[in-house]
C-alpha positions as CSV (number, residue, x, y, z in Angstrom):
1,X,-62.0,12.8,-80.9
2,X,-62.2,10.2,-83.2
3,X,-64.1,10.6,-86.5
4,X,-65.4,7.8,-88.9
5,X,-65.1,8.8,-92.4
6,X,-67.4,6.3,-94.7
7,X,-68.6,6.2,-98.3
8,X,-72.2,4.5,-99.1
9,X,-71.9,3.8,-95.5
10,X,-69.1,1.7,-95.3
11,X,-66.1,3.2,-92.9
12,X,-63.2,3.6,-94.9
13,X,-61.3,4.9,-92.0
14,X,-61.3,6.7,-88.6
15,X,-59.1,9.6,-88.0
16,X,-58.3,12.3,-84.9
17,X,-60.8,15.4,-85.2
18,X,-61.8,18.3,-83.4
19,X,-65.2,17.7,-83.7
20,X,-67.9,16.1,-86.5
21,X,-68.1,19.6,-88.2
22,X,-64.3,20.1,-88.2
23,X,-64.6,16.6,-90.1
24,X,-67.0,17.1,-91.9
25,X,-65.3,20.5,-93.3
26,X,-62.3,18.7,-94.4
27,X,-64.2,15.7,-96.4
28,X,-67.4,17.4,-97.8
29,X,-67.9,14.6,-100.3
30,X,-68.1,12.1,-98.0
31,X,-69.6,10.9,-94.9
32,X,-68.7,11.6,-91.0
33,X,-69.9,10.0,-87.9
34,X,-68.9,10.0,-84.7
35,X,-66.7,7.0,-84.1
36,X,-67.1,5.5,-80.6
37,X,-68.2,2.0,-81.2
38,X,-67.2,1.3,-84.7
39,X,-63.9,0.4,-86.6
40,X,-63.4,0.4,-90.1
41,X,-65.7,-1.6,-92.4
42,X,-68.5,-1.1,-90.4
43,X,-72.0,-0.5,-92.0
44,X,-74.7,1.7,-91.3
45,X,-77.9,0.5,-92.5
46,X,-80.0,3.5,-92.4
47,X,-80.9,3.5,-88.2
48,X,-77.4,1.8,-86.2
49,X,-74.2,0.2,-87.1
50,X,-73.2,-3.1,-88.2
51,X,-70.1,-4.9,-88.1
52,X,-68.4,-6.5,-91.3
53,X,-69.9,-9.9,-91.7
54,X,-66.6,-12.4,-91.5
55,X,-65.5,-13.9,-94.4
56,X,-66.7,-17.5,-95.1
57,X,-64.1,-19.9,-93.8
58,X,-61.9,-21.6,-96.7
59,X,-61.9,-25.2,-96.2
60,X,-59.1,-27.4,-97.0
61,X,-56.4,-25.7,-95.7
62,X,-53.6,-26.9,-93.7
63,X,-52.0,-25.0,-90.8
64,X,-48.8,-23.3,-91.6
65,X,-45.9,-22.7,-89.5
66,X,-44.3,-19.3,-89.2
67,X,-41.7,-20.3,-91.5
68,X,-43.6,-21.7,-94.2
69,X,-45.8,-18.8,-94.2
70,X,-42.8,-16.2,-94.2
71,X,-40.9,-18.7,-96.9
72,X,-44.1,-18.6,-99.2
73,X,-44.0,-14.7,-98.7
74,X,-40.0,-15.0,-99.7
75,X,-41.1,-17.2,-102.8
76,X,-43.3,-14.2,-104.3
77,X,-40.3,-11.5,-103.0
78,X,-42.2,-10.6,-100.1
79,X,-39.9,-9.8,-97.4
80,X,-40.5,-10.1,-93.5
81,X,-39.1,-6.0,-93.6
82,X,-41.8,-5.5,-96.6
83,X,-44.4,-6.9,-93.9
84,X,-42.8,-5.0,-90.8
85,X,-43.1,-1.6,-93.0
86,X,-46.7,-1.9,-93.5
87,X,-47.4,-2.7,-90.1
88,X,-44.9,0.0,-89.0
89,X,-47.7,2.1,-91.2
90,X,-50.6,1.4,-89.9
91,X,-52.3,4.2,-87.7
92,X,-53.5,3.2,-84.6
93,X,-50.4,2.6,-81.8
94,X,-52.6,-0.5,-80.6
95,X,-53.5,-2.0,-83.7
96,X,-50.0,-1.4,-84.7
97,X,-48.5,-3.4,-81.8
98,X,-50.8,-5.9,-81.7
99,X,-50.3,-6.6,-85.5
100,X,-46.7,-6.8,-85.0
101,X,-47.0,-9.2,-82.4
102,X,-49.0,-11.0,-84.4
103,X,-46.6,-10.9,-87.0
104,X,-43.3,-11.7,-84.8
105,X,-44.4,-13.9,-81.9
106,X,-47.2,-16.4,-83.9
107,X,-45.7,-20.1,-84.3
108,X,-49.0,-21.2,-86.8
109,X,-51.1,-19.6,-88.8
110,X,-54.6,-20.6,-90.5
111,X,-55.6,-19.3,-93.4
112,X,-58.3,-17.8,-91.6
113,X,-56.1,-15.7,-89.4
114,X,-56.7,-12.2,-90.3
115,X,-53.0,-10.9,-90.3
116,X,-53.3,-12.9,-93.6
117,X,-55.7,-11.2,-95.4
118,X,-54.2,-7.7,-94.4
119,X,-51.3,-8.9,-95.5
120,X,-52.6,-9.9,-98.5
121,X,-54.4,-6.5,-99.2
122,X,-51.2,-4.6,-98.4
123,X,-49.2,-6.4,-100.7
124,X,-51.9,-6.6,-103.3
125,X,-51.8,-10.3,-103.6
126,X,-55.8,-11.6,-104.8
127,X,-57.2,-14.1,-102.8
128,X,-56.7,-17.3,-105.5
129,X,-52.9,-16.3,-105.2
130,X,-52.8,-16.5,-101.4
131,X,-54.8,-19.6,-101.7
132,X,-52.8,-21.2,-104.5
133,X,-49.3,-19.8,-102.6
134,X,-50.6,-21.3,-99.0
135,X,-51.0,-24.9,-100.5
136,X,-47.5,-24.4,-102.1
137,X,-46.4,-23.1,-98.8
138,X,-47.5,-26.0,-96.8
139,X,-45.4,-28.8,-98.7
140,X,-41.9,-26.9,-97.8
């Protein structure tokens, strides 16, 4: 079954369990629910889950073609294989594919696209540098 694991209720991540208990045994110091419903980031405020509130929108930015954005990535010594491998890592065999889809068959990308920001979080690249790098990224 799957198992949320959270902290200050926030899900950090959902894993494969026995059970709750069996959970709940191997991560004493923090928090398991059932995970039907929910995905990580999720909040529980007390009574029922709530999903992550989406980030605000930045304005002002162009669209970027797939080159651009894997040319601003290659600008910083981000690789396309450094990008594959984390997606190659990620746990879940849908959320896996569907991320490298998203990776290898998107023609534009918005800054609001959210392949960006896990990108971004994988390669620990703040925010102001993904902003600063997609303007860059849009003149070339």
């Amino acid at each position: 079954m799957q198992v949320a694991i959270a902290s200050g209720g926030i899900i950090q991540n959902i894993i494969e369990a026995a059970s709750v208990p069996a959970a709940q045994e191997l991560f004493p110091h923090l928090e398991v629910f059932g995970a039907a419903g929910v995905g990580i980031g999720w909040i529980f405020n007390g009574s029922e889950w709530h999903p992550p509130a989406l980030p605000e929108a930045p304005s002002g930015f162009p669209t970027l073609t797939r080159k651009q954005l894997r040319n601003g990535l290659l600008s910083i010594g981000v690789t396309s294989a450094d990008v594959e491998a984390h997606i190659t890592a990620i746990a879940d065999p849908l959320d896996r594919e569907a991320a490298m889809i998203d990776w290898q068959d998107t023609q534009t990308y918005e800054r609001t696209y959210p392949l960006v920001d896990e990108i971004a979080a994988a390669m620990s690249l703040p925010p102001e540098q993904v902003d600063a790098l997609w303007m860059w990224s849009a003149g070339q």
